[in-house]
MIDO-609690 format. One record per atom (N, C-alpha, C, O): x, y negated, z; residue in one letter. Coordinates in steps of 0.1 Angstrom, whole numbers, padded with zeros to 4 digits, always signed. Each point is the difference from the previous one (the first is absolute). Example, Ala and Ser with C-alpha at 12.3 -4.5 7.8 and 13.67 -1.06 7.14 Angstrom:
+0132+0057+0078a
-0009-0012+0000a
+0009-0012+0000a
+0010+0000+0007a
-0014-0011-0014s
+0009-0011+0000s
-0008-0011+0008s
+0005-0011+0001s
This chain:
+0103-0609-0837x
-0003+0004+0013x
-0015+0001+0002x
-0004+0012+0003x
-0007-0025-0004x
-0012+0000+0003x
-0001+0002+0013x
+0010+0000+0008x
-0026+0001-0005x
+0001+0003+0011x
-0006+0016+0005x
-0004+0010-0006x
+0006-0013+0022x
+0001+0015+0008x
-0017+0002+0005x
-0006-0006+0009x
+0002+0013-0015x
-0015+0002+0003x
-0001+0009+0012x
-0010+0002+0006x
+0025+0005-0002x
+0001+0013+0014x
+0008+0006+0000x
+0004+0008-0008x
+0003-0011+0020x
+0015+0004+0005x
-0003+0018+0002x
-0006+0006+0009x
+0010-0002-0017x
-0004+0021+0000x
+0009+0004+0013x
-0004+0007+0009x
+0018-0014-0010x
+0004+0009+0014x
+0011-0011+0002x
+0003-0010-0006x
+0002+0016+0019x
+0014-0018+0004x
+0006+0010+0012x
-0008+0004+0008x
+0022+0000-0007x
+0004-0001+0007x
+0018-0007+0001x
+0008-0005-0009x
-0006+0007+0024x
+0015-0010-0002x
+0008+0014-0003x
-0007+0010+0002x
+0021-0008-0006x
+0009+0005-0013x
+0009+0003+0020x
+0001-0010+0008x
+0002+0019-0005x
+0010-0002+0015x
+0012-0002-0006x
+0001+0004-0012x
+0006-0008+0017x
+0016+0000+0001x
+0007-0008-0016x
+0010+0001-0006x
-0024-0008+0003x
+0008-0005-0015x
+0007-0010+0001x
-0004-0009+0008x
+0018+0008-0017x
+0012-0006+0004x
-0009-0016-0007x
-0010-0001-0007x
+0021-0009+0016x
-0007-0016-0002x
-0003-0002-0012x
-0009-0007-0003x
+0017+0016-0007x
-0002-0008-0015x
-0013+0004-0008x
-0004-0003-0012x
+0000+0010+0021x
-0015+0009-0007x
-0008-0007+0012x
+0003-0002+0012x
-0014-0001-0019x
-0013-0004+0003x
-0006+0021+0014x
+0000+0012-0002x
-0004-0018+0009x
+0000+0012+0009x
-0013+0003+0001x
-0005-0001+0011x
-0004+0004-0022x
-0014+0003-0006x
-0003+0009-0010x
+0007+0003-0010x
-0021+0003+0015x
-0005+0007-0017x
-0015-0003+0005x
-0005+0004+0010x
+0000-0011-0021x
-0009-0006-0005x
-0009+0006-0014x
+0003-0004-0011x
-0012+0012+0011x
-0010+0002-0014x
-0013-0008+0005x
-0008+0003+0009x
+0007-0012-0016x
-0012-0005-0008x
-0010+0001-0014x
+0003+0002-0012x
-0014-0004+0017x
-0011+0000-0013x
+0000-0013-0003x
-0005-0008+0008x
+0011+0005-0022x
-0001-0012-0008x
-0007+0006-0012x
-0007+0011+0000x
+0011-0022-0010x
-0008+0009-0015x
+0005+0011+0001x
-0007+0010-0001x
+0023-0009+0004x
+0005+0014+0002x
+0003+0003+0010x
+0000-0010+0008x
+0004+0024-0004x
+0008+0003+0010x
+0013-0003+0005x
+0009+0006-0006x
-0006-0014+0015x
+0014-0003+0001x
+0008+0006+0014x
-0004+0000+0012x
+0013+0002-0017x
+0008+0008+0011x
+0013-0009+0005x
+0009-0002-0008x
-0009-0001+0018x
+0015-0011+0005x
+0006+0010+0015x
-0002+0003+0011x
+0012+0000-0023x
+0009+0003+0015x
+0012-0002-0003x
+0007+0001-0010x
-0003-0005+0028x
+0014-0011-0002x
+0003-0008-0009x
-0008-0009-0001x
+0018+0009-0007x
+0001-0008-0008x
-0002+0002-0019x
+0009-0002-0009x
-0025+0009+0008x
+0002+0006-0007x
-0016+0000-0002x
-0008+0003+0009x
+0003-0006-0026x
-0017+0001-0002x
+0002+0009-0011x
+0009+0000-0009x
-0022+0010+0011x
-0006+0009-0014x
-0011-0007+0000x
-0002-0007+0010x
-0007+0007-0021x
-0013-0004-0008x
-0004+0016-0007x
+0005+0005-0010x
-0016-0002+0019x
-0008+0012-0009x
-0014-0002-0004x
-0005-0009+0006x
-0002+0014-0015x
-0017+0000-0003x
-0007+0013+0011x
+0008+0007+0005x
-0016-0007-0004x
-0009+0007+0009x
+0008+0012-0001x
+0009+0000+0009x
-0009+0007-0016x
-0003+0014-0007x
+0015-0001+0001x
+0000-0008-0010x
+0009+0008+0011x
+0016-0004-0002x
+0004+0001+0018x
+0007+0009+0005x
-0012-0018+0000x
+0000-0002+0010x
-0003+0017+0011x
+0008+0005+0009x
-0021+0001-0015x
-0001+0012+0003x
+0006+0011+0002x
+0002+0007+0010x
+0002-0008-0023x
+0015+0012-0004x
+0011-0005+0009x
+0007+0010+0003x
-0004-0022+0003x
+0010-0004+0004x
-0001+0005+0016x
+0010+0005+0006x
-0018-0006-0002x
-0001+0003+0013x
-0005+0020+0004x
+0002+0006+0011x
-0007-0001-0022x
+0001+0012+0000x
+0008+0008-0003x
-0003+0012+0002x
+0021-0017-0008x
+0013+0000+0002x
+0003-0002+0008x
+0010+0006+0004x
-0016-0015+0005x
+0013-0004+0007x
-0007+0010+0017x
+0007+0003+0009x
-0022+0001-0008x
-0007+0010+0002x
+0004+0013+0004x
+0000+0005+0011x
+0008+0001-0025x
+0005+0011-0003x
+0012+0002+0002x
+0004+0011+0002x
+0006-0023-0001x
+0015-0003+0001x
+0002+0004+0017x
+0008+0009+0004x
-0020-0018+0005x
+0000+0004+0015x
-0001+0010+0002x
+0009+0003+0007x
-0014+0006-0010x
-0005+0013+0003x
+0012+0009-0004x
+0004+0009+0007x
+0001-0012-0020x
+0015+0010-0004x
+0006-0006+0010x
+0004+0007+0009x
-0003-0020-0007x
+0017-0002+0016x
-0003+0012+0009x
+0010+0003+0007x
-0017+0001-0006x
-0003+0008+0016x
-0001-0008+0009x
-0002-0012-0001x
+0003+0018+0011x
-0010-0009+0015x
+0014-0002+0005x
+0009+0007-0005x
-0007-0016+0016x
+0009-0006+0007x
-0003+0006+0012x
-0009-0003+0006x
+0018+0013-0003x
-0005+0003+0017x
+0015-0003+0006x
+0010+0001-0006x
-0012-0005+0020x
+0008-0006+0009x
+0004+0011+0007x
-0009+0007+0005x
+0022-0004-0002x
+0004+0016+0009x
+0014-0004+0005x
+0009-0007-0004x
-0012+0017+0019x
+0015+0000+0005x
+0007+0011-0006x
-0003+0011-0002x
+0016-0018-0001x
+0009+0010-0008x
+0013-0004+0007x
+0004-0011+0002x
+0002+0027+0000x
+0010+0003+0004x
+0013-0010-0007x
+0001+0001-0012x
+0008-0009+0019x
+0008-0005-0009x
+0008+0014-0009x
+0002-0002-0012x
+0002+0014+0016x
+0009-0001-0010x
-0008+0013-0013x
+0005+0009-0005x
-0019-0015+0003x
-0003+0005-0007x
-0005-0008-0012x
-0010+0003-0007x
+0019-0014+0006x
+0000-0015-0007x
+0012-0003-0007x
+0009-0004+0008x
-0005+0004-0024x
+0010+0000-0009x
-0002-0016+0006x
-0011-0006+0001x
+0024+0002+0001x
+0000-0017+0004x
+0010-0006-0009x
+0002-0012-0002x
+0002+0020-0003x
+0015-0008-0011x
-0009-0006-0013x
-0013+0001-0001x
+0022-0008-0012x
-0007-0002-0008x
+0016-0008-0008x
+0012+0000+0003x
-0019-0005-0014x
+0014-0007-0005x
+0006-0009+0007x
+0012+0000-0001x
-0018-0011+0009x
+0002-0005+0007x
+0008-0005+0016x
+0006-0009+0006x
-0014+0024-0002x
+0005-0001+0011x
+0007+0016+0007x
-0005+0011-0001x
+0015-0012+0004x
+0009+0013-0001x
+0005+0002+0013x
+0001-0009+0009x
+0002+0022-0008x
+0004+0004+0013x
+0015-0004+0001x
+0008+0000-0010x
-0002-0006+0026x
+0013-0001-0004x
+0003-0006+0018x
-0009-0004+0008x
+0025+0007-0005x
+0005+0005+0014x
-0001-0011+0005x
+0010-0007-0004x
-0017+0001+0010x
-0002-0014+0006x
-0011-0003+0013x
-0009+0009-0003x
+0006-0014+0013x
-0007+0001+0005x
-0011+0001-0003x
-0007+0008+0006x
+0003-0013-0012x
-0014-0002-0007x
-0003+0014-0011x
-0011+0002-0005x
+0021+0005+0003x
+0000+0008-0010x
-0003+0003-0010x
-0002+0012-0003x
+0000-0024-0006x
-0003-0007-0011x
+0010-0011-0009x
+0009-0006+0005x
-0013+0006-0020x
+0015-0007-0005x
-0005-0014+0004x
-0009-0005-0007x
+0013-0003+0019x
-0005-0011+0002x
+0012-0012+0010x
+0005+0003+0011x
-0003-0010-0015x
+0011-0015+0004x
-0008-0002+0011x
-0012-0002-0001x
+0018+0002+0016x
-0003-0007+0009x
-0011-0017-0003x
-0009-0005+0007x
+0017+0000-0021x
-0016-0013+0003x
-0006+0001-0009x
-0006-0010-0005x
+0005+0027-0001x
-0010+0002-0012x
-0011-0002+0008x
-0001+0000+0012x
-0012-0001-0023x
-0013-0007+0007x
-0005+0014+0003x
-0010+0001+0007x
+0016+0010-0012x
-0008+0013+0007x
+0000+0003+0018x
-0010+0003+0007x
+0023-0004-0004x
+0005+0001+0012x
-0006-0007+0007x
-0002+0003+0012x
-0002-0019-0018x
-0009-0010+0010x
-0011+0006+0002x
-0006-0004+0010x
+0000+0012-0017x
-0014+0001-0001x
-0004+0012+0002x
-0011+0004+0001x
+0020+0004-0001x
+0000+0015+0010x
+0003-0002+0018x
-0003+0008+0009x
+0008-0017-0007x
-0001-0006+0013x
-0011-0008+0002x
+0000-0002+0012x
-0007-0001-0016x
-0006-0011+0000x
-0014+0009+0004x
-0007-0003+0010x
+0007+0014-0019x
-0009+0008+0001x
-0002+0013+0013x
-0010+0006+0005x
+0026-0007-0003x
+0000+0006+0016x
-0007-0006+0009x
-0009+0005+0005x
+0012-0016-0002x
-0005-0012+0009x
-0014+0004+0004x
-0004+0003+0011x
-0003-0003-0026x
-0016-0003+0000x
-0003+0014+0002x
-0012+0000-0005x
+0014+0011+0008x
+0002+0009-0001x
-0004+0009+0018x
-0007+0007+0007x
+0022-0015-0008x
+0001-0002+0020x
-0007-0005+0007x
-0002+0003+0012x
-0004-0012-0020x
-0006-0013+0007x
-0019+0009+0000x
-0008-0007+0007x
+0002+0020-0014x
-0012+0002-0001x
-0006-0009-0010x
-0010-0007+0003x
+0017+0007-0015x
-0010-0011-0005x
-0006+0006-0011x
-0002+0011+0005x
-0004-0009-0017x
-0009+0007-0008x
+0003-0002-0016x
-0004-0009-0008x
+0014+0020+0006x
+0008+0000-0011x
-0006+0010-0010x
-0006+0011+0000x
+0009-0021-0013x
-0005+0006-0018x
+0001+0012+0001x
+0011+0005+0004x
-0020+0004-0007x
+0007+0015-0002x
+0012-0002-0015x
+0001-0011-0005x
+0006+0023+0001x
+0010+0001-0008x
-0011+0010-0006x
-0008+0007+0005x
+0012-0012-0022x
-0008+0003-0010x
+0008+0012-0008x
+0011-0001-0006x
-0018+0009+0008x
+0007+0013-0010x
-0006+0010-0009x
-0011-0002-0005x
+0016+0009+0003x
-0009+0007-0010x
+0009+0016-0002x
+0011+0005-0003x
-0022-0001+0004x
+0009+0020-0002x
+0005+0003-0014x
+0000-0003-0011x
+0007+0014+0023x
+0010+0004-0014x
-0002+0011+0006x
+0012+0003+0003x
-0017+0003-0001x
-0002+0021+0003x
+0006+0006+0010x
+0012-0003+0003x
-0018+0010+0004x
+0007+0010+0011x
+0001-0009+0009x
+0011-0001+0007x
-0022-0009-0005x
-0002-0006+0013x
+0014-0008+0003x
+0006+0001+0011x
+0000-0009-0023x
+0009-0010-0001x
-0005-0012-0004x
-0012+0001-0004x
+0018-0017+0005x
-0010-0008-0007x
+0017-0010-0002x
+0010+0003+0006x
-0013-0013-0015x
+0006-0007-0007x
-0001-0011+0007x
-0012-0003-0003x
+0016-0005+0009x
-0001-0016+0005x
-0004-0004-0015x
+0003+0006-0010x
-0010-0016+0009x
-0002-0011-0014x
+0000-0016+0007x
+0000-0010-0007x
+0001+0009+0024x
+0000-0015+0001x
+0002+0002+0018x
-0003+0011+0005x
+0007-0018+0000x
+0002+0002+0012x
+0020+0002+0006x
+0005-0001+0011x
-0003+0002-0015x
+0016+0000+0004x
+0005-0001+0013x
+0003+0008+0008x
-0006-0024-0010x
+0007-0005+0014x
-0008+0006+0012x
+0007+0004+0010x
-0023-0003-0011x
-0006+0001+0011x
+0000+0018+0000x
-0006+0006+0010x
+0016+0005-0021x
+0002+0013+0006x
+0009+0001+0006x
+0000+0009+0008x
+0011-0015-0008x
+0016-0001+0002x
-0005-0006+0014x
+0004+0007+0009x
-0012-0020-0007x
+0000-0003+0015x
-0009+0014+0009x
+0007+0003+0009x
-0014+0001-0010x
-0012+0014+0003x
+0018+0012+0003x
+0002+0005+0011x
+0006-0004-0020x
+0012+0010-0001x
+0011-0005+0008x
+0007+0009+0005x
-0005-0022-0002x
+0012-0006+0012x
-0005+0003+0011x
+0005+0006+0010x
-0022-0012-0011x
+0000+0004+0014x
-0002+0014+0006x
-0001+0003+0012x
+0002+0003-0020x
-0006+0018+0008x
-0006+0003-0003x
+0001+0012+0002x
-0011-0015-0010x
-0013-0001-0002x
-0007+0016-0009x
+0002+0000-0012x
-0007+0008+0016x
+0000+0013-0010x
-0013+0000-0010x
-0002+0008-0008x
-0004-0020+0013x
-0012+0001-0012x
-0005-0015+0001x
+0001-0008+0009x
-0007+0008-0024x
-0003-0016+0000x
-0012+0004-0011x
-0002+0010-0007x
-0007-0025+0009x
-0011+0000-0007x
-0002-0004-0014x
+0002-0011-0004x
-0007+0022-0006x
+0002-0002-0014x
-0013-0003-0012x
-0010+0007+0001x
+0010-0015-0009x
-0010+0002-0011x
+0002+0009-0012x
+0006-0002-0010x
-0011+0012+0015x
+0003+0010-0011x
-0007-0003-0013x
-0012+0003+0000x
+0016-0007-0013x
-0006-0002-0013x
+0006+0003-0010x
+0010-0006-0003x
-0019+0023-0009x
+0012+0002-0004x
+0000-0009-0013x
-0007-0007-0007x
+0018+0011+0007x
+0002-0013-0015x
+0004-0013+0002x
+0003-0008-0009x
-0002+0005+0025x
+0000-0016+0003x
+0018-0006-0003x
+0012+0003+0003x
-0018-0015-0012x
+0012-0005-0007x
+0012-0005+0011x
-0002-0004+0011x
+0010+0005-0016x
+0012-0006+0009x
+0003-0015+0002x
+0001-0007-0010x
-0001+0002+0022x
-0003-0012+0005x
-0011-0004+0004x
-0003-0011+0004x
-0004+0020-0005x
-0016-0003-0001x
-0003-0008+0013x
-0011-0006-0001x
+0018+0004+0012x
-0004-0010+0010x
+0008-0017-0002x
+0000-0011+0004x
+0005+0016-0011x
+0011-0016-0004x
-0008-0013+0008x
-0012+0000+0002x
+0018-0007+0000x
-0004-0008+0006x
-0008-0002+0011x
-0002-0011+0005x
-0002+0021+0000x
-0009+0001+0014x
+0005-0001+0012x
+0012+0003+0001x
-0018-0008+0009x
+0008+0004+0012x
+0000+0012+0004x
-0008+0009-0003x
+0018-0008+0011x
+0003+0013+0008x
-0012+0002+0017x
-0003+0010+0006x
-0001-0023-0005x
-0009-0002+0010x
-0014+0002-0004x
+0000-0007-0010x
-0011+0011+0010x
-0011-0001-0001x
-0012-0001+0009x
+0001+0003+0011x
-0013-0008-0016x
-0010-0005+0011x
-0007+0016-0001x
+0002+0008-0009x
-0008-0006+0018x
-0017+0005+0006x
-0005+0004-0012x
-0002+0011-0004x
+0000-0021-0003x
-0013-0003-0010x
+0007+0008-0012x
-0007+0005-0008x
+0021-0005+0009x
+0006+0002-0017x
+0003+0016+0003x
+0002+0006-0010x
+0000+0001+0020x
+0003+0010+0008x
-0010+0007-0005x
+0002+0007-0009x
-0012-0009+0014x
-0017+0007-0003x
+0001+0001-0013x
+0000+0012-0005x
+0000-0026-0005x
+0001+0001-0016x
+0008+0013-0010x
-0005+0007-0009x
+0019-0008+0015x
+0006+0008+0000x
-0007+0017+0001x
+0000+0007-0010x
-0004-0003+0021x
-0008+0014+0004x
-0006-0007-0009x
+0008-0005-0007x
-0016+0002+0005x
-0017+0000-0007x
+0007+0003-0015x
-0008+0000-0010x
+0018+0001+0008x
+0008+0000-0018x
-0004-0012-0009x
-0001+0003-0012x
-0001-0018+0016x
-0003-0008-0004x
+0013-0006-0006x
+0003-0007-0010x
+0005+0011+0018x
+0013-0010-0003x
+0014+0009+0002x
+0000+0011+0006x
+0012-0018-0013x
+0013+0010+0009x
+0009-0006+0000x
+0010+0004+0005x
């Protein structure tokens, strides 16, 4: 380990589940060390370089994250998981499946004016886009009426990519969001 001659960068990790350490940490020791969540690299100067001018160039191929109102039905919402089907909810879902809780749940906050995650998607051509995370909170946006809802457009963006986040968000994480810091 040795010691830390200078903390290079620190921030907290959002939404990391309990079992991960909710950090990323690079420090100047003899070497460069990188700690995030639950997880250390060790590089040399020159190593360390290369590593961050990948990861430099990696940002730049994702494309930018822009936040847009999009027409619900201009949004592929199915997936393997979740299927269309003759039920109120109109979805393959059991009255105490935890979807149904939480597509209501999401109406609520909804009704209520409260300041909801955009739904993360990503195009697919001719001004269509793919859901990759967001479900419950499109399905509640489509119970209620709703003809457009607010989206993170990113193309390439993996599926689940919000996993574990809340469907509520602050001010601060909103702005982050627009600014393409985060999704």
């Amino acid at each position: 380990m040795g010691t830390v001659y200078k903390t290079l960068a620190e921030r907290t990790v959002n939404d990391a589940p309990a079992y991960f350490a909710a950090r990323l940490v690079i420090e100047d020791c003899e070497n460069i060390h990188l700690h995030f969540r639950n997880m250390r690299l060790e590089f040399n100067k020159g190593e360390f370089i290369q590593f961050a001018e990948a990861m430099t160039e990696a940002r730049q191929n994702l494309g930018p994250c822009v936040v847009e109102l999009l027409p619900l039905d201009s949004i592929d919402s199915w997936d393997e998981v979740h299927q269309p089907a003759d039920n109120p909810y109109g979805f393959n879902a059991d009255p105490q499946d935890l979807h149904t809780a939480r597509v209501d749940e999401v109406k609520l906050a909804i009704n209520d004016g409260k300041r909801i995650r955009p739904i993360l998607v990503a195009p697919i051509g001719e001004g269509r886009y793919k859901r990759k995370d967001g479900f419950c909170r499109y399905m509640a946006y489509k119970l209620l009426g709703k003809e457009t809802v607010e989206c993170i457009i990113v193309p390439g963006a993996p599926a689940g990519g919000q996993d574990k986040k809340s469907f509520l968000i602050s001010d601060i994480e909103y702005e982050q969001i627009k600014a393409g810091k985060t999704f």
